[in-house]
N, C-alpha and C positions, 0 to 999 in steps of 0.2 A: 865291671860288676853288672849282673843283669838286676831288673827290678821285676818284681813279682806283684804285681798287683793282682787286688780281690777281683772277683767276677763279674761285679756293675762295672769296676775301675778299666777294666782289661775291655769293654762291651763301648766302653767309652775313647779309649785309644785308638781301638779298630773305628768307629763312628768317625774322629779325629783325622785320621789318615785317609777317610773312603770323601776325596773332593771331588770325583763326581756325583756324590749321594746317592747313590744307587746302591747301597746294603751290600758292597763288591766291591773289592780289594785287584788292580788291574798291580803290574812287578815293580811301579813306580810307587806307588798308595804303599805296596807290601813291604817295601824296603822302607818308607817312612816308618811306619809301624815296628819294624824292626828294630831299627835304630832308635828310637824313643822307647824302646823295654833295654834298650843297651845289649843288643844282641848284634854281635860283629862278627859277621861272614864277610867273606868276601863273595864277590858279584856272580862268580862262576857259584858258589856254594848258596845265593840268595835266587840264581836263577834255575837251581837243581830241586829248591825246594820249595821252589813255586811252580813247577812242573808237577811235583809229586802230590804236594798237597791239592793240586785242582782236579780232584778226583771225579769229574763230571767232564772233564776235559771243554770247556765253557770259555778258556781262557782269561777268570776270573777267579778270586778264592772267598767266598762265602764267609761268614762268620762261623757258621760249622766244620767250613773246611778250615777256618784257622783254629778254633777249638783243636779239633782233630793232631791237628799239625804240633801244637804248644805240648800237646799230650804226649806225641811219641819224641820231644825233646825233655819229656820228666816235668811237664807244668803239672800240677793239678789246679783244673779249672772247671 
C-alpha cells in the first residue's frame, strides 16, 4: 500500500531521507524515500527513475525534481 501524504508531510520525508542536508536526493537518499511512501520498484526500475527524474542531469534529484516525478506516477502534490 502506498501512503499519500499532504504537501508539508511529503516536504518533510524528502528532508528525512536528504542525510547529506543538501536540499538533494543522491539514488541511496531516493530509494530511502521511496520505500518510506511504500513505493516497491525494484532497483533496475528505482535506477530508471532516478535517471529520468534528474532532469538537470546534476546527478541529484531536487525536491522539484521529486514533485515532478510523484506527479507523472498520479501524486497530486
Amino acid at each position: 500500500m502506498t501512503t499519500r501524504p499532504a504537501e508539508g508531510d511529503l516536504h518533510a520525508v524528502f528532508t528525512r531521507a536528504d542525510l547529506g542536508g543538501d536540499d538533494r536526493l543522491d539514488l541511496m537518499e531516493f530509494s530511502l524515500v521511496l520505500d518510506s511512501l511504500g513505493m516497491s520498484w525494484t532497483k533496475a526500475e528505482v535506477q530508471d527513475r532516478f535517471e529520468k527524474a534528474d532532469t538537470n542531469r546534476d546527478g541529484f534529484i531536487s525536491y522539484p525534481e521529486f514533485q515532478t516525478l510523484l506527479e507523472t506516477q498520479g501524486w497530486t502534490v
